[in-house]
Every structure is written in C-alpha cells, then in structure tokens.
matplotlib code that plots the C-alpha trace (Angstrom):
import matplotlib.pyplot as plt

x = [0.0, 0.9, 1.9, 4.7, 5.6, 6.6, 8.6, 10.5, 11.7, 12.0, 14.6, 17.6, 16.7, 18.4, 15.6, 12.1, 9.9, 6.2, 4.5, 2.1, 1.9, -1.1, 0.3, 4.1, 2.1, 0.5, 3.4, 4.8, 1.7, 2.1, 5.8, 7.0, 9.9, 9.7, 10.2, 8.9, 10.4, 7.3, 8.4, 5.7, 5.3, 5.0, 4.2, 7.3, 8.4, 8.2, 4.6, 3.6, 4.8, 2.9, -0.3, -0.1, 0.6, -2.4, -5.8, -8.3, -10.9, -14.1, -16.7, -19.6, -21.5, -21.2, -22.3, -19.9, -17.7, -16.3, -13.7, -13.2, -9.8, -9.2, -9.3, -12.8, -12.7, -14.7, -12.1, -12.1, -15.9, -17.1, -20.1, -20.8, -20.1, -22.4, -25.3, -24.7, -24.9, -28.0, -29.6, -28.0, -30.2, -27.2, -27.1, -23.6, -21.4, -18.8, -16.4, -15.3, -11.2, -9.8, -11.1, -11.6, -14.1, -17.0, -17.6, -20.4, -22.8, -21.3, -23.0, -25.7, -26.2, -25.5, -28.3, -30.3, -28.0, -29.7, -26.0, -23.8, -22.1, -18.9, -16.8, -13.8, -11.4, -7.7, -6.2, -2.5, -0.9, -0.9, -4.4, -5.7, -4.0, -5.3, -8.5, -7.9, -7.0, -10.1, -12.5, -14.0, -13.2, -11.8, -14.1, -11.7, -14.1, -11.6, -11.8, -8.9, -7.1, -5.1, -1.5, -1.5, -4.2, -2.1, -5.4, -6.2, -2.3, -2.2, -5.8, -4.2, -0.8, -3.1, -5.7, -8.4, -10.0, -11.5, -14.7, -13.0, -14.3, -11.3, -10.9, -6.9, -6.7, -8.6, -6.2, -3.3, -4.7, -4.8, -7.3, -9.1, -11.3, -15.0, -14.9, -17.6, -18.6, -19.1, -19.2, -22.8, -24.4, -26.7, -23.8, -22.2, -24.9, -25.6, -21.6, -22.4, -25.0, -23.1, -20.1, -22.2, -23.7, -20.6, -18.9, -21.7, -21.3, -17.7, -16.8, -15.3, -12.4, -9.0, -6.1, -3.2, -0.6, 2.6, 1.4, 2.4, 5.7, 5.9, 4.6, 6.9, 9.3, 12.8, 11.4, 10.9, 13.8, 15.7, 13.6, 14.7, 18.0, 18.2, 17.0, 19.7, 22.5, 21.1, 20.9, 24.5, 25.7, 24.1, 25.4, 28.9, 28.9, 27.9]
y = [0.0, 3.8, 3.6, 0.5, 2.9, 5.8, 3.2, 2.1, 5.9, 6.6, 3.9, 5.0, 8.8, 11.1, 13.0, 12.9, 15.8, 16.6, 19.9, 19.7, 18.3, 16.3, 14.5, 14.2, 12.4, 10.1, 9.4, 8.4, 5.9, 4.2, 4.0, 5.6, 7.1, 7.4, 11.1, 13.1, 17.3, 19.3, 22.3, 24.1, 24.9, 28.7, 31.3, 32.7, 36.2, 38.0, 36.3, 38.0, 40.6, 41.5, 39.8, 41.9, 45.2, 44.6, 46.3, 44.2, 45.6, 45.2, 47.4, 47.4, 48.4, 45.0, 41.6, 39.2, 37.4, 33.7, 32.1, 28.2, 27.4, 23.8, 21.0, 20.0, 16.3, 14.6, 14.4, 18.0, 18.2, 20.6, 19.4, 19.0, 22.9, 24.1, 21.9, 23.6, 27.0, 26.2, 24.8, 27.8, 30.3, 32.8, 36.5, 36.0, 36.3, 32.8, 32.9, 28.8, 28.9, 25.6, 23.0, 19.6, 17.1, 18.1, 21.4, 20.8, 19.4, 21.5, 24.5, 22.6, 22.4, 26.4, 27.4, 26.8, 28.6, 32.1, 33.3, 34.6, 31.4, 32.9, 30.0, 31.6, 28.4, 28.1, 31.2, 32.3, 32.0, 35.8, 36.0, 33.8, 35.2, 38.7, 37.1, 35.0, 38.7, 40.9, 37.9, 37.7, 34.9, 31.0, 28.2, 24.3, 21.4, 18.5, 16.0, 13.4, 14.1, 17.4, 17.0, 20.6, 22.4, 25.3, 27.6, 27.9, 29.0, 31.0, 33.0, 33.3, 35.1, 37.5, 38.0, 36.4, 33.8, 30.2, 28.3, 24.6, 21.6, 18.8, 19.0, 18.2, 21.5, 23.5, 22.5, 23.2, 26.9, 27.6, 30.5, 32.7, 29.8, 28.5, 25.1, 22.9, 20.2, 17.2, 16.6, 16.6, 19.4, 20.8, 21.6, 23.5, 25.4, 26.7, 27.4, 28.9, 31.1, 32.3, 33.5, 35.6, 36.7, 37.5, 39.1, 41.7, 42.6, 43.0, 40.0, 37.6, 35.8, 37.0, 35.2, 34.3, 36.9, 35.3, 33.0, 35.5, 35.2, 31.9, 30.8, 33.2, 30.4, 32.1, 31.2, 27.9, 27.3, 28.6, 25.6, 23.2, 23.8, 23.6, 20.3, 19.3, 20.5, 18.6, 15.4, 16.3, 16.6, 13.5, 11.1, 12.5, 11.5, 7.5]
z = [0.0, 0.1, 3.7, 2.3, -0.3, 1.6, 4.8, 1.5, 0.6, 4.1, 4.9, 3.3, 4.9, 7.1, 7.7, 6.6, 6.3, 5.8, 5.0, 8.4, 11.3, 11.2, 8.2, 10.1, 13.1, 10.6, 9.1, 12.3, 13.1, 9.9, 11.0, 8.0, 10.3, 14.2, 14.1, 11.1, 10.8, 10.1, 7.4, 5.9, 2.0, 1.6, -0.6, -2.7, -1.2, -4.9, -5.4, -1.7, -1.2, -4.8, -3.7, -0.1, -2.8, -3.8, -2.3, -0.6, -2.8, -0.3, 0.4, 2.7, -0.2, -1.9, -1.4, 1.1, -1.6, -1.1, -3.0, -3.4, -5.2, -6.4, -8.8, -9.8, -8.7, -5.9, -3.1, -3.5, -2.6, -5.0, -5.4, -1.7, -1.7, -3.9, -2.6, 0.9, -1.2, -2.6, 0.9, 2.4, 0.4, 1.3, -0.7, -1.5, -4.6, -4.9, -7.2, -7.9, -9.2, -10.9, -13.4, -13.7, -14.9, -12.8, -14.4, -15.9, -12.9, -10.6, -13.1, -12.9, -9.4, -9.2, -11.2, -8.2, -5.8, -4.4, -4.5, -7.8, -8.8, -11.0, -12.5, -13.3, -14.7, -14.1, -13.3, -13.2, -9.4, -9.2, -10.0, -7.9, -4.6, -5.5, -5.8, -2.5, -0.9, -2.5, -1.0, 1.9, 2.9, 1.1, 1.4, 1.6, 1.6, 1.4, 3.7, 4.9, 1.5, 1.9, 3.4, 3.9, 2.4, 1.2, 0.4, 4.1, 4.9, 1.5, 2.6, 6.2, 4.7, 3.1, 5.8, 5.1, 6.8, 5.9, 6.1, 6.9, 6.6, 7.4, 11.6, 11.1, 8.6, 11.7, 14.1, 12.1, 11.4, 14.8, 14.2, 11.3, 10.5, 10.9, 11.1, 10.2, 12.4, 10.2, 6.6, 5.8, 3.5, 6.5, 8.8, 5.7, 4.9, 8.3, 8.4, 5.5, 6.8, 10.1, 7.9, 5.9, 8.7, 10.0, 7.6, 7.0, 10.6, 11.0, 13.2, 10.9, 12.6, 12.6, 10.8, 12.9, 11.4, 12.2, 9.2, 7.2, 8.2, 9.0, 5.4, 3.7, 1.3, 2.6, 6.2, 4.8, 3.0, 6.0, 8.0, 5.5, 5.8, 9.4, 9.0, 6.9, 9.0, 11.9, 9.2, 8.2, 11.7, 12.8, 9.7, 10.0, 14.0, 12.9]

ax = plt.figure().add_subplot(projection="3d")
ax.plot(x, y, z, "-o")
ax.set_aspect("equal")
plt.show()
C-alpha cells in the first residue's frame, strides 16, 4: 500500500519531512519514520509581497464574496459545496477557481444557488491570490485528503480567513477559521450562513498573522536547511 511505499523511501533517509503536522504524526503511526520534521510549504516572497501590494478591494457596499480554489474532482468536494450553497439560500457572490471534470454538474447544481455562482477556470498563481485577498473569505471542503491544504495557509498570509471543513486543517490553522462540524451538507450550509452573517457585521475571525511570516518560502527554505544541517551533523557523527 501507500503507507509501504513511503517506509520504503524513508529507509535509506536522514531525515524525513512533511509539509504539516497532522500529516508528520501520521506518518509516524504508519511507522513511516519514528520522528517526522514538520516544514511548511510557503508562498514565494516575490509572489507575496505583490499579492499583499495589492488592495483588498471590499466594500460594505457589496455583497460578502467567497472564494473556493481547487481542482474540480470529488475528493475535493465541489459538489458537496455548492449543494450547501444552494440549501444555504445565502445572498452572497462565490467565485469557484480551478477545473476539472465536474464542471459541468457543478454548473448545474449552481443554477439553483440564491448566490452569484462565478466560474472563473484556471487562473494564473498571481491571480488567484489577488482574488484570495479581495474575497471575503476562502471556502476548503476536502476532507482526509489534503497533506497541507495550502489555500487555508495562503488566505491566512493575506488575511483572510477560511470556512473549513477537514478537523486536522482546523487544528493546524490555529485561528481565522469557521470550522464545520461534520461533513454533511446541512452543517455547511448553516456554516455557510453564520459566515455571511458574520462578515456583514464585521466579526469575521482573525487570521493568525505570524502565518504571514511563518509561510513566507525564505522562512521555509531557511527551516529546511536547518533540518539538513542537523541530518548532516548527525550522519557524520555515525
């Protein structure tokens, strides 16, 4: 199995890494490695520091605006999102980022959705963290599959905060987030609801904003290396 695969690569390893800590500890329950380094992914410092350039582009004139960035596949739970949209009857305009093959129904099940269902496709990186900035705040309905979920940790860098579905993804947030409480459509939509709610009244959470500099890629590259250099140290004492 997968769990074989990765106790095969780790073997031969110095070190072993993984980009969160839920994923290191179950990495370390599938014995994979009996001590797993957790170093983030980040954002590039160029790409950020021209996505935090950018204005946030809201006004309490408008509609509250979500975002939901991803491929269009069902571990991604697309589909799941939009039905919560529709049951949710919130006045909201969502702008769905990324492609895949279910396209097509989830249109379909948008039609029905009270809210302004924009599908904008793939967009370039840039693009799609100005939009992640300007929103509101990012919807991530993945359950069980994301090693990291770099949306959530992308949204937080920029300050804004997440609707999250996946109770590991929470914990490793730390803040900025609704969470949902289980995975069904009713528990979404009335997530849904509350952070619309929310939002039009000025208490959406907070972000954590030492993300920002904690998922910055020299931070992380700086992490990395550290991590080698105690590898290094370590091999060259054997």
């Amino acid at each position: 199995d997968g769990w074989s695969y990765l106790r095969m690569l780790a073997s031969s390893a110095d070190a072993v890494t993984a980009p969160s800590a839920h994923f290191a500890r179950r990495l370390e329950a599938h014995r994979v490695a009996a001590h797993v380094d957790v170093v983030w992914n980040g954002i590039d410092d160029d790409e950020l520091a021209a996505a935090l350039a950018a204005p946030r582009a809201r006004s309490d004139s408008r509609r509250p605006r979500l975002v939901w960035v991803g491929r269009m596949s069902p571990e991604k739970r697309l589909l799941p999102f939009l039905e919560a949209v529709v049951a949710s009857e919130i006045d909201a305009d969502i702008e769905v980022i990324g492609n895949g093959a279910q396209r097509a129904a989830a249109q379909r099940v948008a039609e029905r959705a009270r809210a302004s269902v924009f599908f904008l496709g793939s967009l370039p990186y840039r693009e799609t963290l100005r939009r992640i900035r300007s929103a509101d705040a990012l919807v991530q309905t993945s359950i069980g599959f994301e090693t990291q979920g770099m949306t959530i940790f992308e949204a937080a860098t920029l300050g804004t905060p997440s609707i999250v579905c996946d109770p590991d993804l929470v914990a490793e947030l730390g803040s900025g987030a609704w969470p949902v409480p289980d995975d069904s459509t009713p528990a979404l939509a009335d997530v849904l609801r509350a952070a619309v709610a929310d939002i039009r009244d000025g208490a959406a959470p907070v972000p954590d904003a030492s993300i920002a500099d904690r998922f910055r890629q020299s931070s992380r590259t700086a992490a990395m290396l550290a991590v080698y250099e105690t590898a290094r140290t370590r091999h060259a004492e054997r």
